[in-house]
Every structure is written in C-alpha cells, then in structure tokens.
One Martini backbone bead per residue (centre of mass of N, CA, C, O) as a GRO file, in nm:
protein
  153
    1UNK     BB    1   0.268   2.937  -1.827
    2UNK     BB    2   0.110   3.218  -1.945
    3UNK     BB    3   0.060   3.412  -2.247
    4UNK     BB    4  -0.086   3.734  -2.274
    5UNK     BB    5   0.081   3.759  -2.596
    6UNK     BB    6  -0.065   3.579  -2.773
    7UNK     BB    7  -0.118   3.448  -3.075
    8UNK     BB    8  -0.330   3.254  -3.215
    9UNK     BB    9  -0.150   3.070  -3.342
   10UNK     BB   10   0.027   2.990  -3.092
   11UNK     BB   11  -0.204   2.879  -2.949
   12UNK     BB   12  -0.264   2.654  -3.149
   13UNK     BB   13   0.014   2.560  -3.107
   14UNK     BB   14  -0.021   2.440  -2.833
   15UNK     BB   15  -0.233   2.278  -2.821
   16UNK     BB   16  -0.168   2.071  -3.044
   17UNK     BB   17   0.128   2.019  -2.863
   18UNK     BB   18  -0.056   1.893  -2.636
   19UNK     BB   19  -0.216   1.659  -2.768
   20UNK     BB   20   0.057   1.507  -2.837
   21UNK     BB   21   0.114   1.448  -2.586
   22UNK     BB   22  -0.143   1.291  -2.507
   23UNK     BB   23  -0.086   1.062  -2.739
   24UNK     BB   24   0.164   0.968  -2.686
   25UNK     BB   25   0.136   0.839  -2.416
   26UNK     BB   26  -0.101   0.662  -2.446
   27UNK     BB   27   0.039   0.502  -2.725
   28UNK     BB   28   0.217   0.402  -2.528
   29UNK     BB   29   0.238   0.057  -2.439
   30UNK     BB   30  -0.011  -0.083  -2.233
   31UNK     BB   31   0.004  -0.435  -2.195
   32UNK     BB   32   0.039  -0.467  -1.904
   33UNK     BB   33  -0.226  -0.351  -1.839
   34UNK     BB   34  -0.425  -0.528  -2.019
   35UNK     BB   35  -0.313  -0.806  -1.896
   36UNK     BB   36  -0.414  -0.706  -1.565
   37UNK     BB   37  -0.705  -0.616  -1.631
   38UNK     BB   38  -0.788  -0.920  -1.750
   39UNK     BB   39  -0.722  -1.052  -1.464
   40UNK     BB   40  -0.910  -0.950  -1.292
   41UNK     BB   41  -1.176  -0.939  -1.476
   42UNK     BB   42  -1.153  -1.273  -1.434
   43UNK     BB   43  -1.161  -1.285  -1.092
   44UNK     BB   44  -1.442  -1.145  -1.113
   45UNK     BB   45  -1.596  -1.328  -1.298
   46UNK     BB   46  -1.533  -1.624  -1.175
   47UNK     BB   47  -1.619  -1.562  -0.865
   48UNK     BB   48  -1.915  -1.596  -0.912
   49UNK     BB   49  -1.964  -1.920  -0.904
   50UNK     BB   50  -1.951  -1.854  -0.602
   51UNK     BB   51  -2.019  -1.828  -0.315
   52UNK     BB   52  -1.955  -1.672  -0.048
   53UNK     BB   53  -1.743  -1.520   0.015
   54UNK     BB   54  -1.574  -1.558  -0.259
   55UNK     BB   55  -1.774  -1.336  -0.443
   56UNK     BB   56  -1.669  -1.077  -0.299
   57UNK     BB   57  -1.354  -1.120  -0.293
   58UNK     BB   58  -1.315  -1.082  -0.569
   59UNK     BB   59  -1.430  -0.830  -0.616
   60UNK     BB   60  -1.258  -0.666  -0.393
   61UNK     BB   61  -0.995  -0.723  -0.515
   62UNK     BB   62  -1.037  -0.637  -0.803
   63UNK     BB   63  -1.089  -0.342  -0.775
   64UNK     BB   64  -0.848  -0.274  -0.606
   65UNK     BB   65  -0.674  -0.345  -0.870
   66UNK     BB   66  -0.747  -0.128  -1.030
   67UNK     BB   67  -0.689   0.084  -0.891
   68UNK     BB   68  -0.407   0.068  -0.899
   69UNK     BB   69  -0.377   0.028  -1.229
   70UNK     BB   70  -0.508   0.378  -1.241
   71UNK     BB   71  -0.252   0.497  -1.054
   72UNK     BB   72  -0.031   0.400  -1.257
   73UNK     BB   73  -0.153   0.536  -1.537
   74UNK     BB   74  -0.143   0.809  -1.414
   75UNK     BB   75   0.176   0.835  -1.361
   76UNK     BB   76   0.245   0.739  -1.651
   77UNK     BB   77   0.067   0.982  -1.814
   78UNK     BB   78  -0.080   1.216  -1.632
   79UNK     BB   79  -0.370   1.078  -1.678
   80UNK     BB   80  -0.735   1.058  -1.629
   81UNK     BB   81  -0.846   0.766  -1.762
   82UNK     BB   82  -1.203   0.643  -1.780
   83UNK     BB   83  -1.342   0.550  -2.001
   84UNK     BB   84  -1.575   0.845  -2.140
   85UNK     BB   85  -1.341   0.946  -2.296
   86UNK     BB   86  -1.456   0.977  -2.601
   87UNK     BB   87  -1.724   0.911  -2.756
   88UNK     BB   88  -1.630   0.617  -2.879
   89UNK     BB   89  -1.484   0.526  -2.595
   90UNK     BB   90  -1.765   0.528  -2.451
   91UNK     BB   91  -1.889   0.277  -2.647
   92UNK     BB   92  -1.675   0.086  -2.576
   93UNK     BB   93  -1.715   0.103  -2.217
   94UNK     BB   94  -2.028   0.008  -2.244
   95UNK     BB   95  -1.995  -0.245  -2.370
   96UNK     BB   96  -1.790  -0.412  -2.193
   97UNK     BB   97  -1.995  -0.368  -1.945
   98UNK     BB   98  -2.182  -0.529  -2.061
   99UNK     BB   99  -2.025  -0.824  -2.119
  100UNK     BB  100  -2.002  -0.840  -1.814
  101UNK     BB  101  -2.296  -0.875  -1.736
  102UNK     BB  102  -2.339  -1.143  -1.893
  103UNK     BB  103  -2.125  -1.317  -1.785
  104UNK     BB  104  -2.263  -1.319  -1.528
  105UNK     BB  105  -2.538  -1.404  -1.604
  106UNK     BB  106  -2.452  -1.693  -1.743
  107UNK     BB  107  -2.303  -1.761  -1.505
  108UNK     BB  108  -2.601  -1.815  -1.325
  109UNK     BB  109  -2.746  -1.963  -1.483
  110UNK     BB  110  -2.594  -2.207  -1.519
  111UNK     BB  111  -2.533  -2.312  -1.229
  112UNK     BB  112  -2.875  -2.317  -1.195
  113UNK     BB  113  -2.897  -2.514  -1.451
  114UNK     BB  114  -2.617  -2.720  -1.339
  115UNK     BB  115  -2.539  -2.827  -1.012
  116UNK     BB  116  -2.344  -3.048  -1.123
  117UNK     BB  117  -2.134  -2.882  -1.172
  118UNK     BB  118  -1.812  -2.792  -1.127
  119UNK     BB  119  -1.743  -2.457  -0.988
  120UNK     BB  120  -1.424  -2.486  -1.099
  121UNK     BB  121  -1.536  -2.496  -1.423
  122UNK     BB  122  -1.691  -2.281  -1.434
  123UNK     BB  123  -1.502  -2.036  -1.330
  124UNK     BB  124  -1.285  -2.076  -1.541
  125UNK     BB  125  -1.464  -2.036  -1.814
  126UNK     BB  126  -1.519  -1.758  -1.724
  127UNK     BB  127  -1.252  -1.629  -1.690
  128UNK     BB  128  -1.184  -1.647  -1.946
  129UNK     BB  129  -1.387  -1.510  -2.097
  130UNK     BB  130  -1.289  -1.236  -1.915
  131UNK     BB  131  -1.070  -1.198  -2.052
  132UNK     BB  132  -1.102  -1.206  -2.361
  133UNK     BB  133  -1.293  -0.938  -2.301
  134UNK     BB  134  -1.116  -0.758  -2.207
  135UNK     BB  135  -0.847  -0.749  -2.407
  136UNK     BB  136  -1.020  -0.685  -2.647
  137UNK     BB  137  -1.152  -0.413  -2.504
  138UNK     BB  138  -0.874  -0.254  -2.444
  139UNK     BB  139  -0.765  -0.242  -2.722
  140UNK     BB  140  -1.009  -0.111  -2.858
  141UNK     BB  141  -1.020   0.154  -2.667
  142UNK     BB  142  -0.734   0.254  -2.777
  143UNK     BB  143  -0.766   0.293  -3.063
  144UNK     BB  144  -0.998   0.481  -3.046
  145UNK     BB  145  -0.835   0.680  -2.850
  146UNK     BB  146  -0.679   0.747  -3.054
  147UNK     BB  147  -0.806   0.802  -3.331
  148UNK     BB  148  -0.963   1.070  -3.176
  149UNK     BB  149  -0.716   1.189  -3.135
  150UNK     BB  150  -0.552   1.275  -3.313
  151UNK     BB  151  -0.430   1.513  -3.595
  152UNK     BB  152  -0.468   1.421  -3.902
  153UNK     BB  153  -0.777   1.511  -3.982
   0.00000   0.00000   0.00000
C-alpha cells in the first residue's frame, strides 16, 4: 500500500530498499537453473543433428522445458526475468542467441559437408558445444544483471 505523505527522502529509500530486494533474490542460487538451462538447450542444439521428426521433437521438449524452468525462476524469485533488461544483460542474451543460431547452422554444415560421419557423434558434439555455451551464457548474463542492478555505484 502507498502512502501518500511520503517525503522524498521516504519514497528514495523505498525504491532503494525495494531495488536491493530485486536484486538479493537474483543474486542467490542460480546454478540448479543454470545447469538445466544448459541441458535443455543442448538437447535443443544435439537434436538438431537428426531427422524429422527427431529434430522437431528435441526443439518441441526443449522450449516446453524453458518454459517450465522460468515459470519456477519466476515463483522462485518473484520476478518475471525476460534477458532483455537491463541494457547489457540484454546484449549479453543477444549475443548467447546468436552463438546458439551459428552452432545449429555450423552443425548444418557439418552434417551436410559429412554425410558418412555417424549423427549420434555429430549431435553428441553439438551437445556438448550447446551445454557449454549456454552455461558460460547463462553465468555471464547473471553477473551483468546483478552488475545492472547493484545499488553501490
């Protein structure tokens, strides 16, 4: 509830307190989020490796299970937390989307300038490479959003 004879002072120190609450909640856990981001979207980026429907059905689990893992970051910290805010969190998760769109398209390549090598080792590889992409991706956007946020500047 608001009150409306707040001195300027108050409402500053609301925000501020209010400001450190968004930011203590991002700043605990993470890594359980993290490491299943990771996972789903290597399983997004392997899957792609394969066939109809084989290569639909990864992107289909995949994205359903984003979806789950950010309506639980979201009853988790309250917040409806998007990687598009604030300003370099946001080119921080343009770039993550970029370097998952060169890993499908270089395993593309891959598969097509290769056709005798065996697809469960190319999306294997594929995997592997989307996994540690999203999760070095995953800890840097979280580090620039709390940097964001901080209130010590």
């Amino acid at each position: 509830m608001t009150d409306d004879h707040q001195t300027p002072t108050e409402a500053l120190a609301a925000i501020e307190k209010s400001r450190r609450a968004v930011h203590d909640r991002v700043a605990t856990g993470g890594w359980r989020y993290d490491l299943t981001y990771s996972a789903l979207m290597a399983g997004m980026v392997g899957g792609q490796a394969f066939d109809a429907p084989f290569n639909v059905v990864a992107s289909t689990v995949g994205l359903m299970g984003l979806v789950v893992i950010f309506q639980k970051e979201t009853r988790r910290t309250g917040l409806k937390l998007t990687g598009v805010s604030p300003k370099w969190a946001r080119w921080v998760a343009i770039g993550i989307g970029l370097l998952f769109a060169a890993c499908i398209v270089g395993l593309a390549i891959v598969r097509r300038m290769s056709p005798e090598t065996p697809v469960p080792l190319i999306a294997a590889i594929a995997a592997a490479a989307g996994f540690i992409v999203a999760l070095i991706g995953s800890r840097l956007w979280r580090r620039v959003y709390r940097a964001e946020m901080r209130l010590d500047r």
